[in-house]
N, CA, C and O atoms as a GROMACS GRO file, in nm:
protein
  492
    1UNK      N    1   5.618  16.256  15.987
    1UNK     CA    2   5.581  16.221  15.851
    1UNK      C    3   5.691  16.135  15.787
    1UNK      O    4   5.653  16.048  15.708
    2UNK      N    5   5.845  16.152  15.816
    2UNK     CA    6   5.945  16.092  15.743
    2UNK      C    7   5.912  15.924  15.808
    2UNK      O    8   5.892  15.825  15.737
    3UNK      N    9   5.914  15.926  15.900
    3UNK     CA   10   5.876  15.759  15.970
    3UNK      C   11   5.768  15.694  15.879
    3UNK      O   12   5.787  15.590  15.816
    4UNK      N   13   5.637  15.777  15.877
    4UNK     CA   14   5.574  15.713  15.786
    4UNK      C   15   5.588  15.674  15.703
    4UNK      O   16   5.551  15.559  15.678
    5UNK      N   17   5.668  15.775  15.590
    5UNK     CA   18   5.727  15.708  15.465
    5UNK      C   19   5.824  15.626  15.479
    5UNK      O   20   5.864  15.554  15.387
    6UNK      N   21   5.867  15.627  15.584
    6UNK     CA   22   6.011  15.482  15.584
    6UNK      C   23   5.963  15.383  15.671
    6UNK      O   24   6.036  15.287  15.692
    7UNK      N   25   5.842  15.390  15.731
    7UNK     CA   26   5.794  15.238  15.776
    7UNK      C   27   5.704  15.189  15.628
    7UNK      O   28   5.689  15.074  15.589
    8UNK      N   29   5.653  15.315  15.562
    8UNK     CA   30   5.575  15.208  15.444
    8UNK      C   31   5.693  15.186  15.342
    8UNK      O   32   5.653  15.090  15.275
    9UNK      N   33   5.775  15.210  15.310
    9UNK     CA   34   5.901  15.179  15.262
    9UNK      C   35   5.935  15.050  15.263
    9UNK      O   36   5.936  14.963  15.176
   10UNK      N   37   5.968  15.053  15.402
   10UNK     CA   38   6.056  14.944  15.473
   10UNK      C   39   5.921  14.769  15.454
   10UNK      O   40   5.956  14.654  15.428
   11UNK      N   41   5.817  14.804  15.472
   11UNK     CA   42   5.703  14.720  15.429
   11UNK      C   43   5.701  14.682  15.301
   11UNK      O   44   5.702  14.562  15.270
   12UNK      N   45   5.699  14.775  15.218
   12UNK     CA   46   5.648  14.744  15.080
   12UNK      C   47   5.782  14.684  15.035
   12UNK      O   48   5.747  14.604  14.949
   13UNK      N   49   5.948  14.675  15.047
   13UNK     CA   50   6.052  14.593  15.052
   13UNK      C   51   6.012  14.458  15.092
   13UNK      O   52   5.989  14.380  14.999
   14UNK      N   53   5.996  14.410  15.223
   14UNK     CA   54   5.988  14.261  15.290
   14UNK      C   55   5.841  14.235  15.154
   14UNK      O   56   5.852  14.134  15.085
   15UNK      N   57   5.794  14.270  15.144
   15UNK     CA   58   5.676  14.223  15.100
   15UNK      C   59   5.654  14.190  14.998
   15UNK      O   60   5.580  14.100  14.956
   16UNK      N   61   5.777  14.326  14.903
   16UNK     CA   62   5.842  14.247  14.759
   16UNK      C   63   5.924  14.083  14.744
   16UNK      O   64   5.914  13.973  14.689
   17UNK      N   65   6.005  14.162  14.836
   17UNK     CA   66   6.123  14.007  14.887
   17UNK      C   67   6.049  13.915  14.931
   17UNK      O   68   6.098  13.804  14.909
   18UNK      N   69   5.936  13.912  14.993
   18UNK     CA   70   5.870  13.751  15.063
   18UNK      C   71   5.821  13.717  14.912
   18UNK      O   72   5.859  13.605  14.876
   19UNK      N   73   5.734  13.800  14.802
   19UNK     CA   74   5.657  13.759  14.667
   19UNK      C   75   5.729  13.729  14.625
   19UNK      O   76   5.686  13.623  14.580
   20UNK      N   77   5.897  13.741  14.572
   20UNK     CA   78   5.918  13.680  14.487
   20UNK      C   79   6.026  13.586  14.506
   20UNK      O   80   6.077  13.529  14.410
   21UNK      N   81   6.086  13.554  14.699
   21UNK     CA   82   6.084  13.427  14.692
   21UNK      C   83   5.993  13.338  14.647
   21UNK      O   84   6.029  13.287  14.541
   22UNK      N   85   5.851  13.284  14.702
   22UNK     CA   86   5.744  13.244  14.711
   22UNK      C   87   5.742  13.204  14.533
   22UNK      O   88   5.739  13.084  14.505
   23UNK      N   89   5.743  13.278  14.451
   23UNK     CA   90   5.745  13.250  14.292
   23UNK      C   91   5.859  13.168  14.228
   23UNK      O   92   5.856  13.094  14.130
   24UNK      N   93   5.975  13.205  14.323
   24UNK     CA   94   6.115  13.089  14.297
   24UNK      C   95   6.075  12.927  14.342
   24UNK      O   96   6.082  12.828  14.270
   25UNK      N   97   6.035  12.932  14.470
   25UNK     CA   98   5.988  12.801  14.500
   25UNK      C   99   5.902  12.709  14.398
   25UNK      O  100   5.923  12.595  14.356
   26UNK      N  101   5.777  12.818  14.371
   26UNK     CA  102   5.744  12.764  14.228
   26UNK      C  103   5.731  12.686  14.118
   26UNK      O  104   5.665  12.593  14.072
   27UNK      N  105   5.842  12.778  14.088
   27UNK     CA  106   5.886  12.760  13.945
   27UNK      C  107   6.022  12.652  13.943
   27UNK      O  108   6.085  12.624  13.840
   28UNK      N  109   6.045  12.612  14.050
   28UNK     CA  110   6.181  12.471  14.078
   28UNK      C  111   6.076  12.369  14.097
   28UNK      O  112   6.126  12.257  14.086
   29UNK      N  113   5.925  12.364  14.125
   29UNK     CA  114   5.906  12.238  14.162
   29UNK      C  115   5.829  12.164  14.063
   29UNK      O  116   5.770  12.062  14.097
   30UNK      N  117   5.825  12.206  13.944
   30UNK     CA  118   5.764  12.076  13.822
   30UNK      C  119   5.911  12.077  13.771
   30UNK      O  120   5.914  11.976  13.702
   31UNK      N  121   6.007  12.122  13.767
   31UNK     CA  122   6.151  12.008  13.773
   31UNK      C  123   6.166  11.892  13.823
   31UNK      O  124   6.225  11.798  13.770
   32UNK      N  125   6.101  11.893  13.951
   32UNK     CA  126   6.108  11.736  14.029
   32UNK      C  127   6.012  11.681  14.011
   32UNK      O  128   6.014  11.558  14.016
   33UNK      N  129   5.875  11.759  13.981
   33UNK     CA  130   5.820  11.661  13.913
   33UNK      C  131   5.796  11.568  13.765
   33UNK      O  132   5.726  11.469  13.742
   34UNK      N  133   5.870  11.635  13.696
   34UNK     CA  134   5.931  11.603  13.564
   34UNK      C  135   5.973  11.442  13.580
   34UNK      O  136   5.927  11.337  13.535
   35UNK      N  137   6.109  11.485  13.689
   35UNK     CA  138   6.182  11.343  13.699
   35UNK      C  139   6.095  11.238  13.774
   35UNK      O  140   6.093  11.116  13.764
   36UNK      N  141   6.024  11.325  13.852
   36UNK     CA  142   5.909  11.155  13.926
   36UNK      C  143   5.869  11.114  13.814
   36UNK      O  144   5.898  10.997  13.788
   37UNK      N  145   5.791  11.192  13.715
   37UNK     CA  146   5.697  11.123  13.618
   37UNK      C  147   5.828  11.051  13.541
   37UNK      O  148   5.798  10.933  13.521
   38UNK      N  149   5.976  11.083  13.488
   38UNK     CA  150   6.029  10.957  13.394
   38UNK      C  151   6.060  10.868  13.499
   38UNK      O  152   6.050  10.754  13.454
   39UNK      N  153   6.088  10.866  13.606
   39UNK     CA  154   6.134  10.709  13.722
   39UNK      C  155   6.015  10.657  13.703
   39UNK      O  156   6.026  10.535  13.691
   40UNK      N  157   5.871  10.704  13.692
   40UNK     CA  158   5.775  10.630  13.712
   40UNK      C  159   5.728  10.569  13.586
   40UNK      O  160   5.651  10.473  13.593
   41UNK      N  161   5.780  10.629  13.435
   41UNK     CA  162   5.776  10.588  13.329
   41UNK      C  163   5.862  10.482  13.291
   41UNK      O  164   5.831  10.406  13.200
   42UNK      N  165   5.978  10.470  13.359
   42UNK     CA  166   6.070  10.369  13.333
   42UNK      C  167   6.028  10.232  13.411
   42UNK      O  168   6.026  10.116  13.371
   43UNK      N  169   5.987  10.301  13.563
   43UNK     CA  170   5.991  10.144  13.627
   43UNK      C  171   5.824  10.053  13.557
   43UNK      O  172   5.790   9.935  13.566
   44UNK      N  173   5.748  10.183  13.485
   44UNK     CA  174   5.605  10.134  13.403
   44UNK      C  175   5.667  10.044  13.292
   44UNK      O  176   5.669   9.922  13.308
   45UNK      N  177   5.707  10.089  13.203
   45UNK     CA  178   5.825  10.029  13.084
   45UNK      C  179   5.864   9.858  13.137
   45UNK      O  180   5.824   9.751  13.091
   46UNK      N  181   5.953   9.890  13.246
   46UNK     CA  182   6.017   9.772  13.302
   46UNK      C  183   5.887   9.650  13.358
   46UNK      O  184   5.882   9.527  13.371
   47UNK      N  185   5.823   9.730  13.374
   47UNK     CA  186   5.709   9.608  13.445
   47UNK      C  187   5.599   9.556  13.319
   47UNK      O  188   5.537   9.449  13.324
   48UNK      N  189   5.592   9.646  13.220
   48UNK     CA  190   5.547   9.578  13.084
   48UNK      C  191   5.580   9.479  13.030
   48UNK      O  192   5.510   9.382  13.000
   49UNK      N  193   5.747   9.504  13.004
   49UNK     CA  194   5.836   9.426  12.955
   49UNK      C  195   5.828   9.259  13.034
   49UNK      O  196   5.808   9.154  12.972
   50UNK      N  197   5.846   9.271  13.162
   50UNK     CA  198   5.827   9.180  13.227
   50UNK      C  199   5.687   9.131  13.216
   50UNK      O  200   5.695   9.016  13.259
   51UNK      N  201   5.593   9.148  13.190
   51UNK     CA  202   5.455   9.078  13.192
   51UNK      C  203   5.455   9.029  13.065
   51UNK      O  204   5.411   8.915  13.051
   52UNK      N  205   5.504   9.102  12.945
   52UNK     CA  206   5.537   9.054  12.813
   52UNK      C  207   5.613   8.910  12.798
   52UNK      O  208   5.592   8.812  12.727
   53UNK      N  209   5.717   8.945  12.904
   53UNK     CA  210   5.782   8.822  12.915
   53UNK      C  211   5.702   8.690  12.940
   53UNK      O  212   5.683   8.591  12.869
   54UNK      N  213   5.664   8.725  13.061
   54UNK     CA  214   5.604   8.619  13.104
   54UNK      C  215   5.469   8.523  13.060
   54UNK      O  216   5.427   8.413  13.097
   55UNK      N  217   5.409   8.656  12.933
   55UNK     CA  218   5.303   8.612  12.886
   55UNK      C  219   5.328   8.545  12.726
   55UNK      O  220   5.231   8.501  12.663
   56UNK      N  221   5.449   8.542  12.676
   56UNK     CA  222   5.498   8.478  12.612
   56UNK      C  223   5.507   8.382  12.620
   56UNK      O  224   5.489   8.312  12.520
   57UNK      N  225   5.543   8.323  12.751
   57UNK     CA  226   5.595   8.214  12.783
   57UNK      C  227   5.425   8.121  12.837
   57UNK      O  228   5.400   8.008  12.797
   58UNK      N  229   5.352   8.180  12.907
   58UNK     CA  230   5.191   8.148  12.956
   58UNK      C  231   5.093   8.238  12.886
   58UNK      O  232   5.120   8.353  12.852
   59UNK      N  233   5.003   8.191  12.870
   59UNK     CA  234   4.897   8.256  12.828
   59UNK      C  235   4.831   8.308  12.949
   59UNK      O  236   4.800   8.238  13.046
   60UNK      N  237   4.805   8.472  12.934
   60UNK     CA  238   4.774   8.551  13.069
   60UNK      C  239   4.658   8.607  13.029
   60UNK      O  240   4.658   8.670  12.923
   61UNK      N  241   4.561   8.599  13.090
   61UNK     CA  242   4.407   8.741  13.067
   61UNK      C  243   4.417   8.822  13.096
   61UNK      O  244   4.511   8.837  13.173
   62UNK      N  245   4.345   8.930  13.067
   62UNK     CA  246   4.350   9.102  13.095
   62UNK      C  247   4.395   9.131  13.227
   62UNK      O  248   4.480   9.215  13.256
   63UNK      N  249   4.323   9.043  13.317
   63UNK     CA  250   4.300   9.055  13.497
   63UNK      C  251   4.428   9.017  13.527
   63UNK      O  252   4.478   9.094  13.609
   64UNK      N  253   4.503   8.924  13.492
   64UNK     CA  254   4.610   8.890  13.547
   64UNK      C  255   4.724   9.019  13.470
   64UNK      O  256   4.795   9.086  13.545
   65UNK      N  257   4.727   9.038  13.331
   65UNK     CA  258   4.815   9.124  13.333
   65UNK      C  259   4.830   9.264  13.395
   65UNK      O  260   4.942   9.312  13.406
   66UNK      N  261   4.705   9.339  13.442
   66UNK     CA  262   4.694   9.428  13.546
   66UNK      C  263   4.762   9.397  13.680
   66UNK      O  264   4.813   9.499  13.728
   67UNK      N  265   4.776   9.310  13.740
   67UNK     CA  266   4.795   9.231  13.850
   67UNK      C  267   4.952   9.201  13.847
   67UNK      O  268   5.027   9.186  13.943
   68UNK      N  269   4.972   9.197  13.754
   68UNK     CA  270   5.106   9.136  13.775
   68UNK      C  271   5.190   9.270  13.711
   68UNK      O  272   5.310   9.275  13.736
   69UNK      N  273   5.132   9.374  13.634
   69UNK     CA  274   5.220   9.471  13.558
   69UNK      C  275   5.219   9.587  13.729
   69UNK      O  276   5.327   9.634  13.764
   70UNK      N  277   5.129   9.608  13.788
   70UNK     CA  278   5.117   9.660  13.904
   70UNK      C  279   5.228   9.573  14.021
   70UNK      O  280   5.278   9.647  14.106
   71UNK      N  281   5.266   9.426  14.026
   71UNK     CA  282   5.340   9.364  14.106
   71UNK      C  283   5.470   9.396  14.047
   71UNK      O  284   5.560   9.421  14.127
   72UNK      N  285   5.496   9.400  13.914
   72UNK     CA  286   5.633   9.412  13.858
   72UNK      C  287   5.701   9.572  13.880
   72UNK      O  288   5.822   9.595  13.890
   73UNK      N  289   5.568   9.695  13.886
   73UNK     CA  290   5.642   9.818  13.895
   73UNK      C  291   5.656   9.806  14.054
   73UNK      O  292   5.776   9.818  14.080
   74UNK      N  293   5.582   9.788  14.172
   74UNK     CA  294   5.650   9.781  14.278
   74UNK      C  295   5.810   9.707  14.275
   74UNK      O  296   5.906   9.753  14.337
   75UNK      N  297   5.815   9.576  14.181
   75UNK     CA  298   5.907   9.522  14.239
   75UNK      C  299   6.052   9.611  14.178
   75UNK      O  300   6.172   9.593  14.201
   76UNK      N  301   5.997   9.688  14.113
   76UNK     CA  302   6.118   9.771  14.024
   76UNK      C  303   6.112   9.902  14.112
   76UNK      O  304   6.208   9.977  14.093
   77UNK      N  305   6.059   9.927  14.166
   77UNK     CA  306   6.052  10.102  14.249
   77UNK      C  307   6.156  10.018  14.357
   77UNK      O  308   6.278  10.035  14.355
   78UNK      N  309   6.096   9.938  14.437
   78UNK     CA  310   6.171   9.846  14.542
   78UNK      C  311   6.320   9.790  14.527
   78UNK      O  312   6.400   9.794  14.621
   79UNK      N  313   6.351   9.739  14.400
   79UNK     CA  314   6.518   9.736  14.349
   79UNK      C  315   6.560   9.878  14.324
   79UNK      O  316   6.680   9.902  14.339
   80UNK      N  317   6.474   9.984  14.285
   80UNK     CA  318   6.588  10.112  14.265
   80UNK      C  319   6.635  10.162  14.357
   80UNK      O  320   6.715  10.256  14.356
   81UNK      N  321   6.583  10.093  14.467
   81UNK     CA  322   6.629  10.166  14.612
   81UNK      C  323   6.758  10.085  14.674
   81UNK      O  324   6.766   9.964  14.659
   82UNK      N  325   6.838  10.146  14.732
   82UNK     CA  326   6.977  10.073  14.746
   82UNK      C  327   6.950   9.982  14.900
   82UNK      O  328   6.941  10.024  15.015
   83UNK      N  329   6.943   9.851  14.849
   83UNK     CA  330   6.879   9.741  14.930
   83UNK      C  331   7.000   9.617  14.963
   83UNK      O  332   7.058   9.587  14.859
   84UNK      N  333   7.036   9.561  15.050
   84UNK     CA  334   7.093   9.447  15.073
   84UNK      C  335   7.034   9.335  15.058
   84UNK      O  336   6.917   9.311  15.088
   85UNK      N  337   7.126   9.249  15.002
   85UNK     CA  338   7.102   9.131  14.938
   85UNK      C  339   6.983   9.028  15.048
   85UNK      O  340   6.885   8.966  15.005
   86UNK      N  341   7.013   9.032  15.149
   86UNK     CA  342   6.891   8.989  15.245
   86UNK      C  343   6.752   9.011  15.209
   86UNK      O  344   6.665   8.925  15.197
   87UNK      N  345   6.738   9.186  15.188
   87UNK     CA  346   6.592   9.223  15.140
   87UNK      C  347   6.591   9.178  15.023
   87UNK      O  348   6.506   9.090  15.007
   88UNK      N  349   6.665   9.208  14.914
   88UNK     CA  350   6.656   9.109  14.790
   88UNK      C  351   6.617   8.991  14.734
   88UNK      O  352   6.572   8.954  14.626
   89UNK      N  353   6.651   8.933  14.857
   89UNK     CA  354   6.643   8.789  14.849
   89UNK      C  355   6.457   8.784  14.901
   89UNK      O  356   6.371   8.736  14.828
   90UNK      N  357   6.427   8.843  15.037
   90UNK     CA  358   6.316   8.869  15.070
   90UNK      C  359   6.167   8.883  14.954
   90UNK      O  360   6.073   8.806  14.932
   91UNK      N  361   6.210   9.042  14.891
   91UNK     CA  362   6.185   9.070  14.777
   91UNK      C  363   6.134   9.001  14.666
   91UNK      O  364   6.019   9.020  14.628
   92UNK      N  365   6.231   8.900  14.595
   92UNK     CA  366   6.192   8.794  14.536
   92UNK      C  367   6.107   8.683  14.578
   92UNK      O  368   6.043   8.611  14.502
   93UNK      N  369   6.110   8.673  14.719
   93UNK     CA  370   6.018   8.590  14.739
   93UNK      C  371   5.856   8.608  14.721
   93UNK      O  372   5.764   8.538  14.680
   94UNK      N  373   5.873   8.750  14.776
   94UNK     CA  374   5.715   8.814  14.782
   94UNK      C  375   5.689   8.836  14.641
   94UNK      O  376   5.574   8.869  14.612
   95UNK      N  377   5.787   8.820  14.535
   95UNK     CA  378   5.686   8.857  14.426
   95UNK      C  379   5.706   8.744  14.337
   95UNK      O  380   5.669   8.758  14.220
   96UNK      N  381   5.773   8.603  14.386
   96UNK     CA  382   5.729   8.526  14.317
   96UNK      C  383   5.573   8.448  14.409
   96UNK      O  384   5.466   8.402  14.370
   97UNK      N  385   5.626   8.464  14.516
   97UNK     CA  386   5.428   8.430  14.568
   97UNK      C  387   5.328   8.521  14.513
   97UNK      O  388   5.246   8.481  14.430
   98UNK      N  389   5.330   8.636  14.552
   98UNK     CA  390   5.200   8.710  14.436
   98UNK      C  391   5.219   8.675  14.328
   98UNK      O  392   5.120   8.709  14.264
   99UNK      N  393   5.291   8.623  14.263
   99UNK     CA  394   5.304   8.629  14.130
   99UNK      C  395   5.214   8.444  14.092
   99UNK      O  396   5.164   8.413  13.984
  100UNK      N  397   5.217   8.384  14.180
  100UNK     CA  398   5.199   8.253  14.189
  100UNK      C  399   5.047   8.284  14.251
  100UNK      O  400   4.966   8.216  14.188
  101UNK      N  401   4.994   8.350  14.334
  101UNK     CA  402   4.866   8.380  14.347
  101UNK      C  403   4.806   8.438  14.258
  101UNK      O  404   4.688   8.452  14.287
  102UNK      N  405   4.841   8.493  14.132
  102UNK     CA  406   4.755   8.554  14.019
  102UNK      C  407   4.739   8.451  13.994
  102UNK      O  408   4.626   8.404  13.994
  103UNK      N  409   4.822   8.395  13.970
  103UNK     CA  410   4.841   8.270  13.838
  103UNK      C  411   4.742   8.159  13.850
  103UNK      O  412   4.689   8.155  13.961
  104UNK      N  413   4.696   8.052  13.750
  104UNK     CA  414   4.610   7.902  13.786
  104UNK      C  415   4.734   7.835  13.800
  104UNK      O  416   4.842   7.873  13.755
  105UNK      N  417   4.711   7.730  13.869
  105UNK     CA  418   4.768   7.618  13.879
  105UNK      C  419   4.884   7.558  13.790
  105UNK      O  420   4.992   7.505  13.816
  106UNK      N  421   4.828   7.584  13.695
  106UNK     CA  422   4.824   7.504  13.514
  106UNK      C  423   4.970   7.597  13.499
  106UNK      O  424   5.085   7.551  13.493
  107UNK      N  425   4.942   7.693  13.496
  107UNK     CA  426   5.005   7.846  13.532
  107UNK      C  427   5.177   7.822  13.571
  107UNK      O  428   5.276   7.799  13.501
  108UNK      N  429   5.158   7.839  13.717
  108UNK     CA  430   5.238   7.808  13.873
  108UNK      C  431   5.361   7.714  13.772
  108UNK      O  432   5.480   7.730  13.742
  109UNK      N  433   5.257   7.613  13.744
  109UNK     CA  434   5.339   7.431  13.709
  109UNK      C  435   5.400   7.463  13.604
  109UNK      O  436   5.499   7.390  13.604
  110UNK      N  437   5.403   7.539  13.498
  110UNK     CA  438   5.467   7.557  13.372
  110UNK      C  439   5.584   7.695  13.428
  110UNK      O  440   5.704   7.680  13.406
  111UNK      N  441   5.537   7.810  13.492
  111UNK     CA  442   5.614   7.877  13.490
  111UNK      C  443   5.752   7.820  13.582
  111UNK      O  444   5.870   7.830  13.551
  112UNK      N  445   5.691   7.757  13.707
  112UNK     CA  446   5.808   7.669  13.792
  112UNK      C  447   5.912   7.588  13.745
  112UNK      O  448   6.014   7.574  13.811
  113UNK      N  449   5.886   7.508  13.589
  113UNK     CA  450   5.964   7.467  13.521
  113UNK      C  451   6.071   7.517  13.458
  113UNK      O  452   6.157   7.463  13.389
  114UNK      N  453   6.054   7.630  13.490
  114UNK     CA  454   6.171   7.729  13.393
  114UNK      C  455   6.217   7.829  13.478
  114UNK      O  456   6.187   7.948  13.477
  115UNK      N  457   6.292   7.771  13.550
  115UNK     CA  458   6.402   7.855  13.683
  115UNK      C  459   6.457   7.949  13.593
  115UNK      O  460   6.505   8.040  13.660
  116UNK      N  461   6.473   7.969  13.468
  116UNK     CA  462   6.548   8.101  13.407
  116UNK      C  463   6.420   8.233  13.419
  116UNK      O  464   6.427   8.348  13.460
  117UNK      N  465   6.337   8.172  13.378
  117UNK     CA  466   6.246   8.262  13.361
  117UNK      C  467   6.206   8.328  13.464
  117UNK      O  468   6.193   8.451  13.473
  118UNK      N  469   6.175   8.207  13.586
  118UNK     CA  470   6.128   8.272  13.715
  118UNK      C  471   6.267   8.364  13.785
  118UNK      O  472   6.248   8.435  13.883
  119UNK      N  473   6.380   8.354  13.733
  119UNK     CA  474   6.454   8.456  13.803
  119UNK      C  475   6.459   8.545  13.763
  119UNK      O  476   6.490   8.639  13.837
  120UNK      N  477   6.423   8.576  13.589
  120UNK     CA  478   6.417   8.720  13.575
  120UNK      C  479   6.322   8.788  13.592
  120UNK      O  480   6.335   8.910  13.583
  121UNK      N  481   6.190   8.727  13.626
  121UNK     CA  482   6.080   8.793  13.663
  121UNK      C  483   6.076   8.794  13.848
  121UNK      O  484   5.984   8.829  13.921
  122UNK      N  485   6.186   8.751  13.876
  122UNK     CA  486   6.190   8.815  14.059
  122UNK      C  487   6.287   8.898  14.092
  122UNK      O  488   6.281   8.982  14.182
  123UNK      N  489   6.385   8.874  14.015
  123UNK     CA  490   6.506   8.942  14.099
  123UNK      C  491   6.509   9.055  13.949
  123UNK      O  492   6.591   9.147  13.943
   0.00000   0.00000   0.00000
């Protein structure tokens, strides 16, 4: 009879201890998701700003500012990551070509004129 009570003992222990690890794990993981959602609010922010920019400078339609506010938060998730100047350089290229495939023509030719502009909207 004593076994019995000290194997259900010894059970109802692990079984406490496994529940309320399991509740620690928990309760730590909308902490990290906290911080995904502000990195993902900032690099959103940053890619606004940049379409703002650029639509200051061109007149942009709805379609293109979707297009390009979606090209600007990749290109900002992609710089927060610790990258060498090679991919950088890479980097900028690919998003001044998408950025040149949203665009008309009319577009391309005015924004190309203004090497200040086009560098802060790549790099």
């Amino acid at each position: 009879m004593k076994k019995i009570v000290a194997l259900f003992v010894v059970m109802l222990a692990f079984g406490l201890n496994a529940n309320a690890q399991q509740k620690k794990a928990v309760a730590t993981k909308p902490a990290a998701n906290q911080e995904a959602l502000s990195k993902k609010a900032a690099f959103s922010e940053a890619a606004i700003k940049d379409v703002n920019t650029l639509s200051e400078f061109v007149k942009l339609n709805a379609d293109q500012k979707v297009k390009l506010k979606g090209l600007f938060e990749q290109k900002h998730m992609d710089l927060a990551q610790d990258l060498s100047s090679e991919r950088k350089a890479v980097l900028a290229d690919y998003v001044e070509a998408q950025m040149k495939s949203y665009l008309e023509p009319a577009q391309v030719a005015k924004v190309e004129g203004n090497a200040q502009l086009m560098n802060i909207l790549t790099h």
